[in-house]
PyMOL CGO cylinders between C-alpha atoms (Angstrom):
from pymol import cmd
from pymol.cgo import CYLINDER

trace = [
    CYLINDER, 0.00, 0.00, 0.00, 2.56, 1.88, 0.69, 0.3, 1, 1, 1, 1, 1, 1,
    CYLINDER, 2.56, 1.88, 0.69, 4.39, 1.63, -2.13, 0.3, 1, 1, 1, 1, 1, 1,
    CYLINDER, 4.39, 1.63, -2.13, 1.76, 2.42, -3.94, 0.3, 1, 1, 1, 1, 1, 1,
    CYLINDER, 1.76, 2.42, -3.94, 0.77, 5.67, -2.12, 0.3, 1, 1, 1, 1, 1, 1,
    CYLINDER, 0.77, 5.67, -2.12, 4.33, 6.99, -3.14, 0.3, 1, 1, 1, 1, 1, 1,
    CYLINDER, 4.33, 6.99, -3.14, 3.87, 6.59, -7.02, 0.3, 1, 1, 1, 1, 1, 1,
    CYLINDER, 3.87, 6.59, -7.02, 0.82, 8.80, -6.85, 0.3, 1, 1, 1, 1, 1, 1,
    CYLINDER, 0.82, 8.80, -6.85, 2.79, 11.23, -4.55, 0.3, 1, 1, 1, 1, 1, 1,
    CYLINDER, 2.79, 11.23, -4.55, 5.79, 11.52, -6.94, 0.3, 1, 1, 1, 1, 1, 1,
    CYLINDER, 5.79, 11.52, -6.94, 3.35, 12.11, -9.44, 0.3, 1, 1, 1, 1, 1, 1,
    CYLINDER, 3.35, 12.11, -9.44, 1.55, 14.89, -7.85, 0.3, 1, 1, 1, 1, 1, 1,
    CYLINDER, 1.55, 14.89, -7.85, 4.63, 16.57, -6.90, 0.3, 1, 1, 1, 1, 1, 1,
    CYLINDER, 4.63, 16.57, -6.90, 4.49, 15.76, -3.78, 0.3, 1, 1, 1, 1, 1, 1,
    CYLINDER, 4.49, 15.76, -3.78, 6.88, 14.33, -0.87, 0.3, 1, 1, 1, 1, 1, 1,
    CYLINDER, 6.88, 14.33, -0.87, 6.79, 10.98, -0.37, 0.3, 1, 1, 1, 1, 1, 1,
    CYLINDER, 6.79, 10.98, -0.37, 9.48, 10.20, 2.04, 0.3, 1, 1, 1, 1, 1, 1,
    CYLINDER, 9.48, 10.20, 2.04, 7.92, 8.46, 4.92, 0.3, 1, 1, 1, 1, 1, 1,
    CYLINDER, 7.92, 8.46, 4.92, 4.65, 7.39, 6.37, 0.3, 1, 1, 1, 1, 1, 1,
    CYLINDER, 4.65, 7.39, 6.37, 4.34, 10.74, 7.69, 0.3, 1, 1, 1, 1, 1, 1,
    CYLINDER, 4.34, 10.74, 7.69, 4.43, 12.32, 4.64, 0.3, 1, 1, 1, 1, 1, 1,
    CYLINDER, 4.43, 12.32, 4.64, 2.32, 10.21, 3.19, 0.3, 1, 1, 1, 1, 1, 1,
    CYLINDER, 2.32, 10.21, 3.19, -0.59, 10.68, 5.66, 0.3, 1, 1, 1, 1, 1, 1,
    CYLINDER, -0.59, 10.68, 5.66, -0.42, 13.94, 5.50, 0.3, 1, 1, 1, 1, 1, 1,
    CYLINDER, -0.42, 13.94, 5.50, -0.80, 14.29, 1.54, 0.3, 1, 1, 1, 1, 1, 1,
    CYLINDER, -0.80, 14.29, 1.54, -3.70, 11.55, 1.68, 0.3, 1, 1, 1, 1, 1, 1,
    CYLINDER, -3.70, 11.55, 1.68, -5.85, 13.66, 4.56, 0.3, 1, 1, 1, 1, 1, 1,
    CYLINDER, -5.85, 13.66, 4.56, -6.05, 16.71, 2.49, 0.3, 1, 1, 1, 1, 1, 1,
    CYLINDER, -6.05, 16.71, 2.49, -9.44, 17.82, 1.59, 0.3, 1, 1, 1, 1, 1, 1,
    CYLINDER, -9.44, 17.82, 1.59, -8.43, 17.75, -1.83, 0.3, 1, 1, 1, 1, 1, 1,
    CYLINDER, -8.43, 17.75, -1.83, -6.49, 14.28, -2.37, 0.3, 1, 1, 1, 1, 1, 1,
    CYLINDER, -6.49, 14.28, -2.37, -8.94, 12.38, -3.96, 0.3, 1, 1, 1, 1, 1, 1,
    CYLINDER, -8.94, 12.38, -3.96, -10.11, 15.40, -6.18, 0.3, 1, 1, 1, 1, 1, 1,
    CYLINDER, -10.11, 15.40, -6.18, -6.44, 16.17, -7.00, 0.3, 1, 1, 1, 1, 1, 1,
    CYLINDER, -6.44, 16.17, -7.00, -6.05, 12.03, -8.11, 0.3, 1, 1, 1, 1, 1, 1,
    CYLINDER, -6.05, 12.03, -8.11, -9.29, 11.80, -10.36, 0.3, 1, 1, 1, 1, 1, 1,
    CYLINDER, -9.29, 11.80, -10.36, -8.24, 15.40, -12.20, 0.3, 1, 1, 1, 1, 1, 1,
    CYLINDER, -8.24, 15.40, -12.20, -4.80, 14.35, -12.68, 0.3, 1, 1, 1, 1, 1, 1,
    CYLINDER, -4.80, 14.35, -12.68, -3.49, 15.43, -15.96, 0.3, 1, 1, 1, 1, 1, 1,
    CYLINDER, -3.49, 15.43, -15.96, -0.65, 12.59, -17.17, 0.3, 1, 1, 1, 1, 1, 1,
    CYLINDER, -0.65, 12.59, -17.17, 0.34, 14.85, -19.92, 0.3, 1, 1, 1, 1, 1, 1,
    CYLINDER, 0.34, 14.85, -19.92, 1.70, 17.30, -17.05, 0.3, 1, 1, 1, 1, 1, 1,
    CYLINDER, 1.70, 17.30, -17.05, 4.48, 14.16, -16.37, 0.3, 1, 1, 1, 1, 1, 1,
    CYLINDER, 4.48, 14.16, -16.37, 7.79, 15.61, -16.97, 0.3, 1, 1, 1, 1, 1, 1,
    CYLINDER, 7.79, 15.61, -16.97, 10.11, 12.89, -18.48, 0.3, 1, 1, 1, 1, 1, 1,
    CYLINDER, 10.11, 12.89, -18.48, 12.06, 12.92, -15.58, 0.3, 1, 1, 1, 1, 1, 1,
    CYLINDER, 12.06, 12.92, -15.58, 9.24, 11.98, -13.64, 0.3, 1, 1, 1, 1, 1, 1,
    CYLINDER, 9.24, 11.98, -13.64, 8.32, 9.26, -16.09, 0.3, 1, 1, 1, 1, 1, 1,
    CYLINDER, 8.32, 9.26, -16.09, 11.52, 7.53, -15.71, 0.3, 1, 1, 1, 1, 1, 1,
    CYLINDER, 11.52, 7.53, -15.71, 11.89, 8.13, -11.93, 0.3, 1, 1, 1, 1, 1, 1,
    CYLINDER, 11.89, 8.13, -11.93, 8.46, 6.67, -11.56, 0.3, 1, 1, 1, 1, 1, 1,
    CYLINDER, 8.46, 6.67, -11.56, 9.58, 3.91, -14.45, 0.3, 1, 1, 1, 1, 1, 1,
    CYLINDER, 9.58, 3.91, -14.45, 12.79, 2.81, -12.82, 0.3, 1, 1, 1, 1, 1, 1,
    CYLINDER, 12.79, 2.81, -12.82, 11.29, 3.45, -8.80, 0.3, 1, 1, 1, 1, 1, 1,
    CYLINDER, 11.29, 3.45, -8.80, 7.58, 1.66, -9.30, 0.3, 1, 1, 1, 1, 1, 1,
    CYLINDER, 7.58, 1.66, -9.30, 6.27, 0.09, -12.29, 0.3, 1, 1, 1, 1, 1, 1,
    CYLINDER, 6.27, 0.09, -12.29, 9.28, -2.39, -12.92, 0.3, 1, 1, 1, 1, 1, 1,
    CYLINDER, 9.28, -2.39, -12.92, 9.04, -3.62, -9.52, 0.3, 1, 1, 1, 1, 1, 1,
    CYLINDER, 9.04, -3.62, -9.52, 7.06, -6.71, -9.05, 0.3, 1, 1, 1, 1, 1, 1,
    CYLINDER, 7.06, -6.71, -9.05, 5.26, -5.26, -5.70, 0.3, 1, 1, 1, 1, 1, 1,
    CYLINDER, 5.26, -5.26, -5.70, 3.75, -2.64, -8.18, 0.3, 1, 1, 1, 1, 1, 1,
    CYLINDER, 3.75, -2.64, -8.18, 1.34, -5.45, -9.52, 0.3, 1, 1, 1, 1, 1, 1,
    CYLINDER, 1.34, -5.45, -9.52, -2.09, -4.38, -8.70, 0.3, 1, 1, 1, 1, 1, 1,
    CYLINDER, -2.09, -4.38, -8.70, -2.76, -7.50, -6.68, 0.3, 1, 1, 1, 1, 1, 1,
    CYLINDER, -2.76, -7.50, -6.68, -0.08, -6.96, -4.38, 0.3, 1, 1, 1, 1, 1, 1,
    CYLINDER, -0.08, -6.96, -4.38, -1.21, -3.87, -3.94, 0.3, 1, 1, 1, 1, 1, 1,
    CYLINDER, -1.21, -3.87, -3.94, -5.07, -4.99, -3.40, 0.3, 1, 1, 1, 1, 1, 1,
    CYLINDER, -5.07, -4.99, -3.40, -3.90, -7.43, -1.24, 0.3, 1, 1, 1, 1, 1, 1,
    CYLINDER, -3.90, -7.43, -1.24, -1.85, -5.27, 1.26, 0.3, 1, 1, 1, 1, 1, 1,
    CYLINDER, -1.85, -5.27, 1.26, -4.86, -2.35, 0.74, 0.3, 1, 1, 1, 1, 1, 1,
    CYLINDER, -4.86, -2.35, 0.74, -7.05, -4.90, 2.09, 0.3, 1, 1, 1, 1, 1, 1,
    CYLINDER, -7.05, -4.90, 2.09, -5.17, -6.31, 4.61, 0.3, 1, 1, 1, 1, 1, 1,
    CYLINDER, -5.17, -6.31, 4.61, -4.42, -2.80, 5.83, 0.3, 1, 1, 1, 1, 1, 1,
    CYLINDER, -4.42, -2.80, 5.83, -7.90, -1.55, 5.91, 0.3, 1, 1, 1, 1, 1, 1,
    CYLINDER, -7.90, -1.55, 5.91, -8.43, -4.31, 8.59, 0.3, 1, 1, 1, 1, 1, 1,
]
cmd.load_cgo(trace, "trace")
């Protein structure tokens, strides 16, 4: 989950250091809004490949490892 959670803060431009940081991006008023209006053309290539290289080629970026821990943390 939390791996996930950083991918979508690197791509908002946000910090995505530590749990911290993360709860604090997620428990703005404005998260969810920010994540559904996301513009991907806004991706700077730098970003791309950071988020390339960091996330998607990593086999914990699957979405049902990613389900799976949501779930479990949800509990």
């Amino acid at each position: 989950m939390k791996f996930a959670l950083e991918a979508v803060c690197v791509m908002l431009g946000e910090s995505a250091n530590d749990w911290a940081d993360l709860k604090k991006v997620i428990r703005r008023p404005d998260f969810i809004k920010s994540v559904i209006n996301f513009d991907v053309t806004q991706l700077t290539d730098k970003v791309r490949a950071h988020l390339l290289k960091t996330y998607v080629q990593d086999p914990n970026f699957a979405y049902d490892v990613v389900n799976n821990a949501s779930k479990a943390w949800s509990v």
